[in-house]
Backbone as CSV, one residue per row, in Angstrom:
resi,resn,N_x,N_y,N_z,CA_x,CA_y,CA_z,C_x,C_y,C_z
1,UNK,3.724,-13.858,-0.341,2.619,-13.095,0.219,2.281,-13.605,1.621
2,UNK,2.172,-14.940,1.588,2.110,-15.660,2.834,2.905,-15.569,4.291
3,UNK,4.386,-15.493,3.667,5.468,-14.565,4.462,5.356,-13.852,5.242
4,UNK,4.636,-12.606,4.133,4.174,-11.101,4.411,3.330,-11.021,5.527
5,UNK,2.347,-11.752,5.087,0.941,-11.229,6.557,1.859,-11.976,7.173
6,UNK,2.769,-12.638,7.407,2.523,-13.762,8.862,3.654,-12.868,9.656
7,UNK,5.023,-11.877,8.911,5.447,-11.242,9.689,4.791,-10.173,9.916
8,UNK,4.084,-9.536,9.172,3.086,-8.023,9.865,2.231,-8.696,10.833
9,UNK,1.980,-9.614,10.914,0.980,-10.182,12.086,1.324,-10.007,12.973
10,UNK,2.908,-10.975,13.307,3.604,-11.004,14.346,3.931,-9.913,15.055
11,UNK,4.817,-9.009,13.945,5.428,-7.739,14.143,4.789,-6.726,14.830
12,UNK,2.849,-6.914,14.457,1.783,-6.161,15.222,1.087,-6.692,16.579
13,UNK,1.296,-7.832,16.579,0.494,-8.894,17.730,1.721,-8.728,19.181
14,UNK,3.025,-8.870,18.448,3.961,-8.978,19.640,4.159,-7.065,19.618
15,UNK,3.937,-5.799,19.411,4.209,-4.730,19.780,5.005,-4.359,19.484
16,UNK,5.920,-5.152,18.553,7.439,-4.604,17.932,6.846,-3.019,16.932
17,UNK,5.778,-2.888,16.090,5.585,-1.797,15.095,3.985,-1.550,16.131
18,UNK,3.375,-0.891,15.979,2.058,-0.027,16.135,1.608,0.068,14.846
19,UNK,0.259,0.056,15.236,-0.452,0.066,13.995,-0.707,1.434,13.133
20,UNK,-0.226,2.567,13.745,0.201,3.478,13.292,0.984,3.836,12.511
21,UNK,2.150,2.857,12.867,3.506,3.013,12.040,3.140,2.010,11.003
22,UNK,2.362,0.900,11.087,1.976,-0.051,9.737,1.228,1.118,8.822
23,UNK,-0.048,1.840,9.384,-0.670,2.424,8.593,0.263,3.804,7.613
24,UNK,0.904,4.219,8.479,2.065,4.968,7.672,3.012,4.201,6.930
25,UNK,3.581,3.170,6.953,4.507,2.799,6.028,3.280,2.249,4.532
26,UNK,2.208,1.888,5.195,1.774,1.581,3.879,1.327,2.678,3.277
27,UNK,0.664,3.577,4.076,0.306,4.751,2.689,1.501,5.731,2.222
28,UNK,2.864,5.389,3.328,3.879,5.639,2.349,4.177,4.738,0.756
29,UNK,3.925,3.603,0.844,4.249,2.652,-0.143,3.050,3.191,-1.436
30,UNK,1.875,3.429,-0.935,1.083,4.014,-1.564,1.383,5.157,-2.653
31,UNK,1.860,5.862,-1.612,2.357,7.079,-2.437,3.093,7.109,-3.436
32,UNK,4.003,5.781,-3.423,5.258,5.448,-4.654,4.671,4.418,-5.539
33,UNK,3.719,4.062,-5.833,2.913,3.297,-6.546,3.309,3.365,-7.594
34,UNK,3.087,4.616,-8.424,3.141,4.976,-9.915,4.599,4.683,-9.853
35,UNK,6.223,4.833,-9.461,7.035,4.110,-9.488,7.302,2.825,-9.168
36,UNK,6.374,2.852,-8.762,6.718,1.049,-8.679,5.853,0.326,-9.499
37,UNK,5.105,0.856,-10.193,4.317,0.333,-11.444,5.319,0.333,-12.579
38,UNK,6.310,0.978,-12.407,7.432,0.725,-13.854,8.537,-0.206,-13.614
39,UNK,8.060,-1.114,-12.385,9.127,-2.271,-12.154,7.785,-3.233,-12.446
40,UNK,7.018,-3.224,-11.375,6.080,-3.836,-11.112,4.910,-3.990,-11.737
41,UNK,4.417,-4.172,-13.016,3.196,-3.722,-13.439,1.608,-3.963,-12.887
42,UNK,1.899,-5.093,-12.047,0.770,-5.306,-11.813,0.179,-5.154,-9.709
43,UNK,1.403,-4.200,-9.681,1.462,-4.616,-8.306,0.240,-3.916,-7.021
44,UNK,-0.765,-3.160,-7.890,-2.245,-2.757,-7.479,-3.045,-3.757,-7.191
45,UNK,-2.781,-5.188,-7.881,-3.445,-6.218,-7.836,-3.197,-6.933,-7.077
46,UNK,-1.195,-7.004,-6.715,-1.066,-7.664,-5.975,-1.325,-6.838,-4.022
47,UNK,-1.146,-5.753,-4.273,-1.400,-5.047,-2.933,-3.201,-5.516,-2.804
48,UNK,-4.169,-5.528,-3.374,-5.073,-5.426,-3.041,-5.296,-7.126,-2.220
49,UNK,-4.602,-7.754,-2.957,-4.938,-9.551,-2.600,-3.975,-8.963,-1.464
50,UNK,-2.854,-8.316,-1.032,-2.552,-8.871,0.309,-3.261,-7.797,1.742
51,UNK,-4.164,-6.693,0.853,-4.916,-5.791,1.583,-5.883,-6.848,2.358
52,UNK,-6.499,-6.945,1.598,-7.572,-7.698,2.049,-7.604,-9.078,2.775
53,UNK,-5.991,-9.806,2.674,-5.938,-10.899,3.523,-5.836,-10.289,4.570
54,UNK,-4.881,-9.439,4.521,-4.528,-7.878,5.980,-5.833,-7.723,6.937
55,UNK,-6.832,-7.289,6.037,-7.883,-7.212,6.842,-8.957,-8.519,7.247
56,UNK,-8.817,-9.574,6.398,-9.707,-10.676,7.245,-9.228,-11.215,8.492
57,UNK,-7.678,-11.033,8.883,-6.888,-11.656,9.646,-6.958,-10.470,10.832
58,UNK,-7.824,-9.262,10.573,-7.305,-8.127,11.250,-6.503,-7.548,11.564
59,UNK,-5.137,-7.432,10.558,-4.233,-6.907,11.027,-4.209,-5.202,10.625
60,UNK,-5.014,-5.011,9.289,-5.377,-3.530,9.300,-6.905,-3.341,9.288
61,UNK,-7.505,-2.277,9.459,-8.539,-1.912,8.809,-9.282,-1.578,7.423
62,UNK,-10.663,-1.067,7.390,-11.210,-0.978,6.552,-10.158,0.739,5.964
63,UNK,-9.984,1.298,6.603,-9.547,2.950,6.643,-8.059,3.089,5.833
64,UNK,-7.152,1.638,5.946,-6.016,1.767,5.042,-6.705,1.301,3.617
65,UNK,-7.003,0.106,3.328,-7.629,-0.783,2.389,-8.854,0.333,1.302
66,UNK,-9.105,0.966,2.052,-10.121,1.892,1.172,-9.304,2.988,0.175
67,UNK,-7.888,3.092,0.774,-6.942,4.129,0.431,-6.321,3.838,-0.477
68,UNK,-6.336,2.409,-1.235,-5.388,1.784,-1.994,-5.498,2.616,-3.503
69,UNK,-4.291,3.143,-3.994,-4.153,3.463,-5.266,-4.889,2.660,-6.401
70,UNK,-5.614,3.256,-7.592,-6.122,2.503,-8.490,-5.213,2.396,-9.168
71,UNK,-5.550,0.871,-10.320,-4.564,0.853,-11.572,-5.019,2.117,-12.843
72,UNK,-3.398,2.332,-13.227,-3.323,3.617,-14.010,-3.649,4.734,-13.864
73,UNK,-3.431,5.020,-12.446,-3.118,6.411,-11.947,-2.592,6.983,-12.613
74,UNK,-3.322,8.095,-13.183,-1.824,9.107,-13.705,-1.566,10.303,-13.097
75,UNK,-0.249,10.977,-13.123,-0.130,12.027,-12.905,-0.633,13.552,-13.135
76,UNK,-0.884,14.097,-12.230,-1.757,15.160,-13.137,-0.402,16.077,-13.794
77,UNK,-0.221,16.922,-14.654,0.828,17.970,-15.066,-0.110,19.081,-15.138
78,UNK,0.638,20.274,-15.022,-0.093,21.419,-15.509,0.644,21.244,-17.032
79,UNK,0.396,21.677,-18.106,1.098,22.531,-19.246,1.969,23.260,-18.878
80,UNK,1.351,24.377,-18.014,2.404,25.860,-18.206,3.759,25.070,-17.195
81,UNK,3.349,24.307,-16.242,4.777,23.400,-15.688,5.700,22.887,-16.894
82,UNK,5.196,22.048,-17.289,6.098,21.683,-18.496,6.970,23.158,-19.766
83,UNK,6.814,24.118,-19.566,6.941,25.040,-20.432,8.089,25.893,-19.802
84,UNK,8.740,25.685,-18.482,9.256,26.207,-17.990,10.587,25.841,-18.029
């Protein structure tokens, strides 16, 4: 985890990524959550501990960190989808 912030730090401090492109890759990662909860089970918990180091260090904001997937998201289905 420690790793983690210290290269997104860098990676954002020296101009190599924009914080744009951080905020998109993470709410891409976001988006794949519920698959990566069937490797990962607990990994809402672990995104949130490295959200929030993210933001004491300032490397993101309050605006990604608020976005974070809850544990046991589920999918919504329709019925009549499944019937088809």
């Amino acid at each position: 985890e420690q790793l983690t912030i210290a290269l997104l730090e860098t990676l954002t401090k020296t101009a190599v990524i924009t914080y744009d492109q951080l905020k998109t890759g993470i709410l891409r990662l976001f988006e794949d959550m519920e698959d990566i909860q069937l490797d990962v089970p607990n990994v809402c918990e672990q995104l949130q501990s490295l959200l929030k180091q993210l933001e004491s260090k300032k490397i993101v904001n309050q605006d990604i960190s608020s976005k974070v997937p809850q544990k046991n998201r589920k999918r919504s289905t329709n019925g009549d989808e499944n019937n088809k």
